[in-house]
C-alpha positions as a LaTeX table, in Angstrom:
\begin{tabular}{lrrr}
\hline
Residue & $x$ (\AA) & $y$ (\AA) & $z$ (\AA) \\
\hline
Unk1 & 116.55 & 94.48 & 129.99 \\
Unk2 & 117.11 & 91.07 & 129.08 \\
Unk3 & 113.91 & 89.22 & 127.49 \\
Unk4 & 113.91 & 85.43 & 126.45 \\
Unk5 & 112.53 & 84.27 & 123.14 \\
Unk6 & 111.10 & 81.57 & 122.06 \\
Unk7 & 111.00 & 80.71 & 118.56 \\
Unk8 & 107.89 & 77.25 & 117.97 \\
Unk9 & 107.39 & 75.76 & 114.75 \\
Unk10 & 103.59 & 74.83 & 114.75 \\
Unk11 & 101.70 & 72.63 & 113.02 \\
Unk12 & 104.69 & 70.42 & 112.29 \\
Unk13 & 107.09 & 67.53 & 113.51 \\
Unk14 & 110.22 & 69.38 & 111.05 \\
Unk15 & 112.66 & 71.81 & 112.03 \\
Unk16 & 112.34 & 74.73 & 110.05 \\
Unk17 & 109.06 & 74.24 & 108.53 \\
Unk18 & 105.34 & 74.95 & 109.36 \\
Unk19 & 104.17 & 78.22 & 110.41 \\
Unk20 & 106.64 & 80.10 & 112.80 \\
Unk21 & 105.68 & 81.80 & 115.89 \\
Unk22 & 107.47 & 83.85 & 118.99 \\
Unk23 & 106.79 & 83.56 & 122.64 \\
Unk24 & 107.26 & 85.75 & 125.47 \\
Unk25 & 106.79 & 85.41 & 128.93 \\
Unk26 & 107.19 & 88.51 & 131.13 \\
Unk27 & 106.31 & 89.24 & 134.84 \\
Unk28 & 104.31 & 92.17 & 133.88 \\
Unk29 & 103.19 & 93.76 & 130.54 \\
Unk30 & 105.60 & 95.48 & 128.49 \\
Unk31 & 104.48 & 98.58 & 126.55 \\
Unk32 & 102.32 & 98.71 & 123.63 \\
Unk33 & 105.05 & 100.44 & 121.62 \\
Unk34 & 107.85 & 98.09 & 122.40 \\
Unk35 & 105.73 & 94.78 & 122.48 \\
Unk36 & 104.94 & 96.18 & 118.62 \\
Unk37 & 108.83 & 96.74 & 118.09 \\
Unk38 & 109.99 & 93.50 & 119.10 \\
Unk39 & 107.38 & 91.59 & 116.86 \\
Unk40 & 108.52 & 93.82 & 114.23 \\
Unk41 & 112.09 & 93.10 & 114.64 \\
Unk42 & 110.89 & 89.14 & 115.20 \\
Unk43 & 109.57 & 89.41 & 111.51 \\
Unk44 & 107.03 & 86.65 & 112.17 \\
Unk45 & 103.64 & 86.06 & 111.61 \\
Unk46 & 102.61 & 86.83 & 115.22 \\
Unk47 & 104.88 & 87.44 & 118.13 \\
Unk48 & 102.71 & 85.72 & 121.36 \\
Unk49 & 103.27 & 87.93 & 124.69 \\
Unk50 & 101.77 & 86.32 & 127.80 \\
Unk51 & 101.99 & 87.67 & 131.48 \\
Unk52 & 100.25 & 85.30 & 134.40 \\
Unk53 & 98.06 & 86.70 & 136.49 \\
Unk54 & 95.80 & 84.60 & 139.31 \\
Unk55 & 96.98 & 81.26 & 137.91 \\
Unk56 & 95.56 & 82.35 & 134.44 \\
Unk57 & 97.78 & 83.41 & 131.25 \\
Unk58 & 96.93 & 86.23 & 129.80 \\
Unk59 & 97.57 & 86.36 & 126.06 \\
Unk60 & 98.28 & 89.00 & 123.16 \\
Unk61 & 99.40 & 88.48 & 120.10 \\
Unk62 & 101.32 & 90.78 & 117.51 \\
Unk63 & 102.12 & 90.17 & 113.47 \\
Unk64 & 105.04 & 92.81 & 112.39 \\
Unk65 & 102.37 & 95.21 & 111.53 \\
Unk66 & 100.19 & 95.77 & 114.68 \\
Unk67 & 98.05 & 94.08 & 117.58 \\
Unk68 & 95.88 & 90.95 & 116.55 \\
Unk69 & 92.85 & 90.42 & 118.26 \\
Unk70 & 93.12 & 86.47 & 118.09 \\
Unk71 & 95.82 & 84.04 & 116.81 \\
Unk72 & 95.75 & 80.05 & 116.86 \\
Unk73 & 99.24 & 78.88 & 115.63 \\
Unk74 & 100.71 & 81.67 & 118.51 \\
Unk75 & 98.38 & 80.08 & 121.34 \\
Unk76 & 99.41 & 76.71 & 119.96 \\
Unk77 & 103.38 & 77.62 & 120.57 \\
Unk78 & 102.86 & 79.32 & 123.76 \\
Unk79 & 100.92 & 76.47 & 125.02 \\
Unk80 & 103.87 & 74.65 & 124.05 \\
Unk81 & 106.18 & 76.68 & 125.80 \\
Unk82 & 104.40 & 76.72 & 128.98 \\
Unk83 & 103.46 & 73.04 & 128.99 \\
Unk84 & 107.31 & 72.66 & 128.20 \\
Unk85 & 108.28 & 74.73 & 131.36 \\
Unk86 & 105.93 & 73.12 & 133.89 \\
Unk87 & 105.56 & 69.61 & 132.35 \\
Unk88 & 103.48 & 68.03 & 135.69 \\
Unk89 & 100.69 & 70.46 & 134.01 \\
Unk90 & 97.91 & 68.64 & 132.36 \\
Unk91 & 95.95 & 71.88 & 131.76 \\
Unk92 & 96.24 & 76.10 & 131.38 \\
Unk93 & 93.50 & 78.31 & 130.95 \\
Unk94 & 94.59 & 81.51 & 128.43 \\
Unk95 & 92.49 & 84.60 & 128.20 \\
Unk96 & 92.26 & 87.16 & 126.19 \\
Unk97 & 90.01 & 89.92 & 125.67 \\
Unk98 & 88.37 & 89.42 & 122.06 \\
Unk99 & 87.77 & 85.66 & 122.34 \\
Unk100 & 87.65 & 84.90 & 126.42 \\
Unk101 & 88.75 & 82.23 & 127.94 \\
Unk102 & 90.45 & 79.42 & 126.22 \\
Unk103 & 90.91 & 75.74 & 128.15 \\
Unk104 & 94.33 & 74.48 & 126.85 \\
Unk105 & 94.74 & 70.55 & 127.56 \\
Unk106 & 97.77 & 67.91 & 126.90 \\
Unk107 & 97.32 & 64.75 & 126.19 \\
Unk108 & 99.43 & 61.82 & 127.59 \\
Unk109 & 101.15 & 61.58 & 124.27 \\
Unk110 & 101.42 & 65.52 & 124.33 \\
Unk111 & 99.43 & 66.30 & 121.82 \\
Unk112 & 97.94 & 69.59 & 122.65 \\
Unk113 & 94.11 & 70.49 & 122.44 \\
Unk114 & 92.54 & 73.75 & 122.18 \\
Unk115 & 89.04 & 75.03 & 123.31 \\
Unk116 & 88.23 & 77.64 & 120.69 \\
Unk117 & 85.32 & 79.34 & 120.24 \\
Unk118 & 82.49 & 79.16 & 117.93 \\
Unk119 & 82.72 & 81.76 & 115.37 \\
Unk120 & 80.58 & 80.88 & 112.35 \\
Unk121 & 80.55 & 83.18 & 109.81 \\
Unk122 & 77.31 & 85.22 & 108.99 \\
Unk123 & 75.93 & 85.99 & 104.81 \\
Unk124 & 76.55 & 89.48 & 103.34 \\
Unk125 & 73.66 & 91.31 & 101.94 \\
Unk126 & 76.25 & 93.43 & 100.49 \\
Unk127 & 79.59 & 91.86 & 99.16 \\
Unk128 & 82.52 & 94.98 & 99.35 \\
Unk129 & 83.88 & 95.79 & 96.14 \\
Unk130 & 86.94 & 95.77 & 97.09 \\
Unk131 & 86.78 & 92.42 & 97.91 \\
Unk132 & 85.45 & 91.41 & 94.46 \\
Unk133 & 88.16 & 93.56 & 92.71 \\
Unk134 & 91.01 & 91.83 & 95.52 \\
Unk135 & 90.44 & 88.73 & 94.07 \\
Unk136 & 91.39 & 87.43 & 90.48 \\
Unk137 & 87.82 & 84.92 & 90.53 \\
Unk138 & 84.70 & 85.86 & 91.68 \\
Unk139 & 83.77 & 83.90 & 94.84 \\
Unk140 & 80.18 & 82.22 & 94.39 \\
Unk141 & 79.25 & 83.23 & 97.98 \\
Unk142 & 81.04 & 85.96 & 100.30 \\
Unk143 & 80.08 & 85.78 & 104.40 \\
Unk144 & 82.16 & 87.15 & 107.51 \\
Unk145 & 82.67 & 87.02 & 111.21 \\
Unk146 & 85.00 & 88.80 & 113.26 \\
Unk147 & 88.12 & 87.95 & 111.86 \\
Unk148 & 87.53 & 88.05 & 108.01 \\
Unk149 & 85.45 & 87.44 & 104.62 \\
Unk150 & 84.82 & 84.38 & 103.70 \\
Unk151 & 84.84 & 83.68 & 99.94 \\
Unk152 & 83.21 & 80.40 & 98.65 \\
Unk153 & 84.16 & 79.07 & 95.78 \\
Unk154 & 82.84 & 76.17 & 94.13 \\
Unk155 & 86.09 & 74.29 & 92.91 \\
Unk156 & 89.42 & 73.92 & 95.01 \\
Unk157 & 91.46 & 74.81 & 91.68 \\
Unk158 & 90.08 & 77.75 & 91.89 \\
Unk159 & 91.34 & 78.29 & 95.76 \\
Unk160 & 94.83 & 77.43 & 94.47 \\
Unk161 & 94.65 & 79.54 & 91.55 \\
Unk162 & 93.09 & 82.83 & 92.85 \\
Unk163 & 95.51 & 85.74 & 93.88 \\
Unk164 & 95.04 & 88.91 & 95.32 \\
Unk165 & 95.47 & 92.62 & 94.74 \\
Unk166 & 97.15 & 93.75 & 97.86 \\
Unk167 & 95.96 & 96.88 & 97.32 \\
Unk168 & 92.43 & 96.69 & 97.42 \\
Unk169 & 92.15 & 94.32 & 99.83 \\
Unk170 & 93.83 & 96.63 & 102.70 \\
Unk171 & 91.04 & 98.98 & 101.99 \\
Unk172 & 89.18 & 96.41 & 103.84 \\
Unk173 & 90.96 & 96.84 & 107.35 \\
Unk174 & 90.65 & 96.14 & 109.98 \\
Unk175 & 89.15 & 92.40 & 108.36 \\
Unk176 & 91.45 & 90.13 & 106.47 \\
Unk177 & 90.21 & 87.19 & 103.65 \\
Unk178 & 90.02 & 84.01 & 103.87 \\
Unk179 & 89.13 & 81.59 & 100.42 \\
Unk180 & 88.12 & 78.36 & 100.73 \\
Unk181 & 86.41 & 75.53 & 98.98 \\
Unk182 & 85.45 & 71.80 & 99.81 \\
Unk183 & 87.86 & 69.61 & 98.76 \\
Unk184 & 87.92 & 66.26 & 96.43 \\
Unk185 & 90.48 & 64.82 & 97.73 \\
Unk186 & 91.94 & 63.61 & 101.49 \\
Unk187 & 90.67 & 66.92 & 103.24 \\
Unk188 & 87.69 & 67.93 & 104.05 \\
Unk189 & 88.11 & 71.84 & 102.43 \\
Unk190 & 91.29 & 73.87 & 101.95 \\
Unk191 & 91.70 & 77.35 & 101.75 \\
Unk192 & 93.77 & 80.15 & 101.91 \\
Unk193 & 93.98 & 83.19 & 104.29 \\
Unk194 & 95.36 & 86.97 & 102.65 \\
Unk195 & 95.94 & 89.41 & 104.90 \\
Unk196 & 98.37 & 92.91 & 103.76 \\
Unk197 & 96.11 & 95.03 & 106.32 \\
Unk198 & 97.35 & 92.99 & 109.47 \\
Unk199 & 100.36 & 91.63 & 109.08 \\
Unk200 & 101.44 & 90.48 & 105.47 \\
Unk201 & 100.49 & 88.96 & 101.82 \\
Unk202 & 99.56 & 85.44 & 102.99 \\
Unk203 & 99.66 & 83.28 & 106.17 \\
Unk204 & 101.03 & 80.03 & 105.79 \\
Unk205 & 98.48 & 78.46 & 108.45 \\
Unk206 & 96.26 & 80.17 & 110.15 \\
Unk207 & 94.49 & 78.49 & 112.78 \\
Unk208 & 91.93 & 81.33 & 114.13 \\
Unk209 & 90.20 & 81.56 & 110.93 \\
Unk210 & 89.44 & 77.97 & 111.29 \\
Unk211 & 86.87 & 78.73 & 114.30 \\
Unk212 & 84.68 & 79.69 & 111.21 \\
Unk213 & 85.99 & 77.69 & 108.48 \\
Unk214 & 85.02 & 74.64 & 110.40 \\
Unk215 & 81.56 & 75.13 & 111.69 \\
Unk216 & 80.79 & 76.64 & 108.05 \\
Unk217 & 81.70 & 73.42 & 106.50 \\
Unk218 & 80.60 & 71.11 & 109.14 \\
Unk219 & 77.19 & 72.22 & 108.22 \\
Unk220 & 77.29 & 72.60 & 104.67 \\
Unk221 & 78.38 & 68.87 & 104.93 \\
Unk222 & 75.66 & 67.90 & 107.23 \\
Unk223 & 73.03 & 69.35 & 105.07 \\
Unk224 & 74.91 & 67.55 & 101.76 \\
Unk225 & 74.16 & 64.49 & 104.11 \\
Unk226 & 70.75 & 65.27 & 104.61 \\
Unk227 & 69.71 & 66.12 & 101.14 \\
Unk228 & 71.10 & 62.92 & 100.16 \\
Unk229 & 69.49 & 61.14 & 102.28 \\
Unk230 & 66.20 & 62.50 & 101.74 \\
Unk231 & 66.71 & 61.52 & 97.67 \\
Unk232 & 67.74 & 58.29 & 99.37 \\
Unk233 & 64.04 & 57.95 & 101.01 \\
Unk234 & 62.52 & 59.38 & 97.63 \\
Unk235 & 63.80 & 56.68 & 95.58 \\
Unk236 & 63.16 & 53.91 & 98.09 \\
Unk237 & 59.54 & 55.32 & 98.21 \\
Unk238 & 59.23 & 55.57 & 94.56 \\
\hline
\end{tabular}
């Protein structure tokens, strides 16, 4: 059985750089155990294998390690691919099972846009300990969604400077971790996403963790806003 791949740099306009991903388009889906194989052998940070069915793609995605329920860079490169293939398409609609239906869209100047979902990250009553002993600073704040943790910190030095025990952090499978902090300088935050229980010690880019990331910090910035306002209206009352 011949199969062809596609190798798609993502989030870059360099050759070589940015995070890697694999695409495969089959008639039909191949088996769990040899979809797993190949993205093993691929060595990647997710191998993306789509099969059409009733003018929708459906999409899975797989790091070397095992089945990912959701993956941006991957959707990103097989969007690419399948724009690429059929360029008279303005539009695609992927599914898959953990995050639904996804409207892909192309620009005229083929830029590619993504309809994610919302996946805002909720507090923890209870922060793991594993996750406090995984990382060399304690996070000031520690939520989660579906995906990962989230650990707040207060300073983006200390997002550059944190690492991570490998070892406790698998224990918290089948989540990965994500740190992150606002930023001072051109960005609006940064972080950083760890994941040895899925598919290796740390992503380059990972785009599905922003569904959270950037509703979290959207409104932590809108209520920054607010509060300053409202000192604003203080002093001008005052």
């Amino acid at each position: 059985m011949l199969l062809a791949i596609n190798i798609i740099d993502a989030f870059t306009d360099t050759r070589f750089s940015g995070n890697s991903a694999a695409v495969e388009i089959t008639d039909t889906w191949l088996a769990d155990d040899l979809m797993q194989s190949i993205a093993s052998e691929n060595n990647l940070s997710e191998t993306a294998f789509l099969v059409k069915q009733n003018e929708h793609y459906h999409i899975r995605w797989f790091s070397p390690l095992t089945e990912i329920d959701f993956c941006g860079h991957a959707t990103l490169a097989a969007s690419y691919v399948i724009f690429s293939r059929f360029p008279e398409q303005a539009s695609i609609t992927l599914y898959a099972k953990a995050v639904g239906s996804m409207m892909i869209e192309k620009s005229p100047d083929g830029r590619i846009k993504m309809d994610f979902p919302n996946r805002m990250p909720q507090k923890l009553e209870t922060i793991p300990q594993q996750l406090l002993l995984g990382l060399s600073i304690r996070p000031s704040n520690v939520l989660k969604n579906a995906q990962a943790y989230f650990a707040i910190y207060d300073h983006e030095e200390d997002v550059l400077a944190v690492t991570q025990d490998k070892t406790q952090l698998m224990q918290l499978r089948p989540l990965d971790v994500v740190v992150t902090a606002l930023s001072h300088g051109e960005y609006d935050f940064i972080s950083r996403y760890f994941w040895p229980a899925n598919g290796g010690d740390e992503d380059p880019v990972t785009g599905s963790i922003h569904t959270g990331l950037a509703p979290y910090w959207a409104k932590i910035q809108a209520c920054c806003l607010s509060s300053v306002k409202a000192r604003r209206c203080a002093v001008l009352r005052g």
